[in-house]
N, C-alpha and C positions, 0 to 999 in steps of 0.2 A: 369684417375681414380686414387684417392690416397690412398694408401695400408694401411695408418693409422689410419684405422677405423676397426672395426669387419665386417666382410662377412654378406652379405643381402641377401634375396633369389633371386634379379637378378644375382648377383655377381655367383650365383651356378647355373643358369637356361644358363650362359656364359659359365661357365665351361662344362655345360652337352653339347654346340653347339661345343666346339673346343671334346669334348669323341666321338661324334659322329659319327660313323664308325669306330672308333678306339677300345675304349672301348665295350666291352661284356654290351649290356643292359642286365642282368639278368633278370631270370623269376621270380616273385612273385607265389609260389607255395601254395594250401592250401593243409593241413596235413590230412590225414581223421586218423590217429593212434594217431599223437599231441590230437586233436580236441575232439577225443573220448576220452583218458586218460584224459585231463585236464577240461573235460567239456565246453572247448570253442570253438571260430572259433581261427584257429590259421595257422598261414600262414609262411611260412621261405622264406626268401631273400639269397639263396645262392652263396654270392661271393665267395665262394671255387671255384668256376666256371669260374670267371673272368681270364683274363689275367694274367699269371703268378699265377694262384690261388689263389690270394687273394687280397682286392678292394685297397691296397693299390698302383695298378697301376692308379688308377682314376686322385690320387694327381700329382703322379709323371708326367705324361703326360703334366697334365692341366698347373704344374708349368716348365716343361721343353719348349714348345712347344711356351711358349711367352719372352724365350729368343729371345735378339739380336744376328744379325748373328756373331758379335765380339763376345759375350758370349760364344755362341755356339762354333766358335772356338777354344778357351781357355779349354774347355771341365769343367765337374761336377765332386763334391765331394761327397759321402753320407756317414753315419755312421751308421750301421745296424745290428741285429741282423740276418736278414733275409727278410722278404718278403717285406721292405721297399729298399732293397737291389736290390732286384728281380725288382720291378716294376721301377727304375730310372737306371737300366742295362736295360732292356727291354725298354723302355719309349725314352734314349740314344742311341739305336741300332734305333731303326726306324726313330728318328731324324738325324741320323745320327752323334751322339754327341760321344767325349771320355768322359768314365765314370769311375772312380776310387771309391773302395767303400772300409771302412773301417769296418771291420766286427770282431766280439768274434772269436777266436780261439776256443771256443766250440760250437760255430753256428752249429743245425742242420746240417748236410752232405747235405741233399737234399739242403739247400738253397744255403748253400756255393758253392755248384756243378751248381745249374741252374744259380745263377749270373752269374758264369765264362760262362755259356754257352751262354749266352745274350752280352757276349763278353767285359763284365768289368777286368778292373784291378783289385785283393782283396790285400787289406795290411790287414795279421790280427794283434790283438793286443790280450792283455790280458785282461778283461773282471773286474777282482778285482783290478790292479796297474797300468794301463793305464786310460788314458783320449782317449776316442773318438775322443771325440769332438775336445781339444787341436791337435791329431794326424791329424784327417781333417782338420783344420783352418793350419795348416801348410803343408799340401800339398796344398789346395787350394791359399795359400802363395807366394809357391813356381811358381807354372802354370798357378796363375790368373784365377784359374778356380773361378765357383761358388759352393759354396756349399749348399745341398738343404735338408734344415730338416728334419724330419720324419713327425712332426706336426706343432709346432709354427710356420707356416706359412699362409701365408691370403689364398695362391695359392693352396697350398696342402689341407688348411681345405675345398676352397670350390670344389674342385675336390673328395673328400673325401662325402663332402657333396651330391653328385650327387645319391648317394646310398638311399638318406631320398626321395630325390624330387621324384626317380622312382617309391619307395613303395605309395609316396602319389598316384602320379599319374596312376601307375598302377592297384592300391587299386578302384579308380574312375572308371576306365574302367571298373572293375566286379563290381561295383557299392557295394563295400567296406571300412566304414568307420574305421578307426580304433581307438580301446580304449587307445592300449598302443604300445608301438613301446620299444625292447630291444636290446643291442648287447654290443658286447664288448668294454669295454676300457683300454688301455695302457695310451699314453698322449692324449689322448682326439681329435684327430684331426677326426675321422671320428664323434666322441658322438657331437661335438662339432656343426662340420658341418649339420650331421644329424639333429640335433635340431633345428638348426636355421631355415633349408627347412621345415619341418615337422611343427613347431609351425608359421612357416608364412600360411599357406594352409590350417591343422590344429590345430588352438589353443588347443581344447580340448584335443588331443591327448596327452596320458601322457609316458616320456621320461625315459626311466631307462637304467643304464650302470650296466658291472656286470663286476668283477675284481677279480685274484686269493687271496685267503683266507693269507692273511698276508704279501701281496702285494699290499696293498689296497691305495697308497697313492692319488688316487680320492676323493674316500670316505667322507679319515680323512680330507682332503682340504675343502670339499664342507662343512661339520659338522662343523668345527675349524670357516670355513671364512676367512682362510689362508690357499696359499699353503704350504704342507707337504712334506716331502720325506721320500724314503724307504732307511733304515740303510743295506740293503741285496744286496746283487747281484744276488741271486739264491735263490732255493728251492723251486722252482716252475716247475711242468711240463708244463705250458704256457709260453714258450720261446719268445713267440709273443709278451707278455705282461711284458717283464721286462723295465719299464722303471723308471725310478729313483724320478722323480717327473710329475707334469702335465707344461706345459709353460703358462706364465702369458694368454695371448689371448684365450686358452683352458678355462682355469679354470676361466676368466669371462664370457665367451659365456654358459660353462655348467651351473654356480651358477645360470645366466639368464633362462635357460630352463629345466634344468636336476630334473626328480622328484625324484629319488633318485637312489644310488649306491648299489649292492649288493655283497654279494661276496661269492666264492661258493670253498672248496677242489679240491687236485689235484684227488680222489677217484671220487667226482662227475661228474670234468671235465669227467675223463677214462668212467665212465657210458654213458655220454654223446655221446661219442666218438665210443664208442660201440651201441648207439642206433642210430646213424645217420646212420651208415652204416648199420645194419639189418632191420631198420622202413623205411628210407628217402630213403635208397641208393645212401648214399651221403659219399664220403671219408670229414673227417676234422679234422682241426690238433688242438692239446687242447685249443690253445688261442681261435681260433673261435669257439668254441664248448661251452664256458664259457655260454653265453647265453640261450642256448641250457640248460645246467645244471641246470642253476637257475629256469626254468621253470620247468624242471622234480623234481625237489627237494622240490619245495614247498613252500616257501618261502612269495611268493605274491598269491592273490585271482584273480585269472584269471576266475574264473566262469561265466560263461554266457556272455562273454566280448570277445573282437576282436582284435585278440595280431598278431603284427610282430616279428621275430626270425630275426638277423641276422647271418648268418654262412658267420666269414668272411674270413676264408682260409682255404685251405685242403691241405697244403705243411709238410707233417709229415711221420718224418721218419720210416722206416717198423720195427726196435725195437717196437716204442715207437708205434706203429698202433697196433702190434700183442698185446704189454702189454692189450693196451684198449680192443680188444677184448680178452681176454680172464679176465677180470675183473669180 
């Protein structure tokens, strides 16, 4: 199969057969507190639940797992703020793989802690005068390892993807169609993935990413018709979501299926964050909560209409948890 084409929804229905006892199928839950505020049926997918807490292990697995066993021995590289970090440390411990991960010196505690725990190597670096990327492409230089993106990849968006195909799927079983499907976007590798399963199964269903308020460089991309970047490094309490720009393969899968971008404060995030855990009883950490927000806020007509929630991680540190509750 050749990698140089966009992910199809066999290509994801593949990846969901190698998740397979591996991966956390999550439950597709409906809200009776959502459902009642919003006026609609509304349902959440919560990957906070997943492995490692958040669905970013899906990718990591699908694209570790179809290494050669030469690969495999040379071991992996990643660059992470965190729960991309978590999931190809985790993903590399049950493969049996060495895993070296290059991460912000202000990464979340928790993440930076459960990496090591998953038995990675962390280099960190500085977050405003380093290069990541440059820093991983030179240790995987040095060890012949591989190195394994966060997003821009075929293997990660469709492992990524596995999270759209379940909500369709699962959706079916309670014999639920849905109007709209939402969740978070960083660089787009689950929005991307997600879209593609969902609009193969169903077309009608309409696709929305939500993104922190001046971190937006989705958005601005999909609006322009070019990719954008963000001039920041920070100022965001979604740690999950800083990423600088989208990658070319993201940003033509989402133009292809994405109905629009939103984007919500770091105050609404903290509400959100606060209402998961007192409505859902759900822990989650701002970036996955961003969805979550957009919906409470107001934004779009969900009336009478059949929404999916993604909550895609609950790895947040107990500073920044107590902040939210007491917001």
């Amino acid at each position: 199969m050749s990698k140089n084409k966009f992910p199809a929804l066999k290509d994801i229905q593949d990846a969901a057969g190698r998740l397979k006892n591996v991966a956390v199928k999550t439950p597709l839950l409906w809200s009776a507190p959502l459902s009642e505020q919003l006026g609609a049926q509304v349902f959440i997918k919560p990957e906070n639940l997943q492995r490692v807490g958040a669905f970013k292990f899906r990718g990591a697995y699908n694209r570790l797992c179809q290494l050669s066993d030469a690969q495999k021995a040379r071991g992996v590289v990643a660059f992470s703020s965190g729960n991309h970090a978590q999931g190809v440390a985790a993903a590399a411990q049950i493969l049996g793989i060495k895993a070296t991960i290059v991460m912000p010196s202000d990464a979340p505690a928790m993440k930076l802690e459960n990496t090591l725990s998953y038995g990675a190597e962390v280099v960190k670096c500085n977050r405003e005068t380093d290069s990541r990327e440059e820093i991983a492409a030179a240790i995987a230089a040095k060890q012949g390892a591989v190195v394994v993106p966060s997003f821009e990849d075929f293997d990660i968006i469709c492992g990524q993807g596995t999270v759209g195909l379940e909500v369709i799927e699962q959706g079916r079983d309670m014999g639920v169609i849905f109007n709209g499907f939402i969740c978070p976007v960083g660089g787009g590798g689950m929005m991307s993935g997600c879209s593609t399963a969902i609009k193969s199964l169903s077309p009608d269903t309409e696709i929305y990413g939500v993104e922190p308020e001046n971190f937006d460089d989705v958005k601005r991309s999909l609006e322009s018709g070019e990719i954008q970047s963000n001039s920041r490094f920070g100022g965001t309490i979604c740690d999950a979501l800083l990423t600088q720009s989208p990658g070319q393969m993201t940003f033509n899968i989402m133009q292809k299926h994405v109905n629009s971008i939103l984007t919500v404060n770091d105050e609404q995030v903290l509400q959100a964050v606060k209402y998961a855990w007192e409505n859902l009883k759900l822990v989650v950490e701002p970036g996955g909560a961003v969805a979550l927000a957009a919906m409470l806020s107001g934004p779009m007509d969900v009336q009478g209409k059949t929404f999916c929630i993604v909550l895609s991680g609950g790895n947040v540190d107990r500073d920044v948890f107590n902040k939210a509750l007491r917001s």
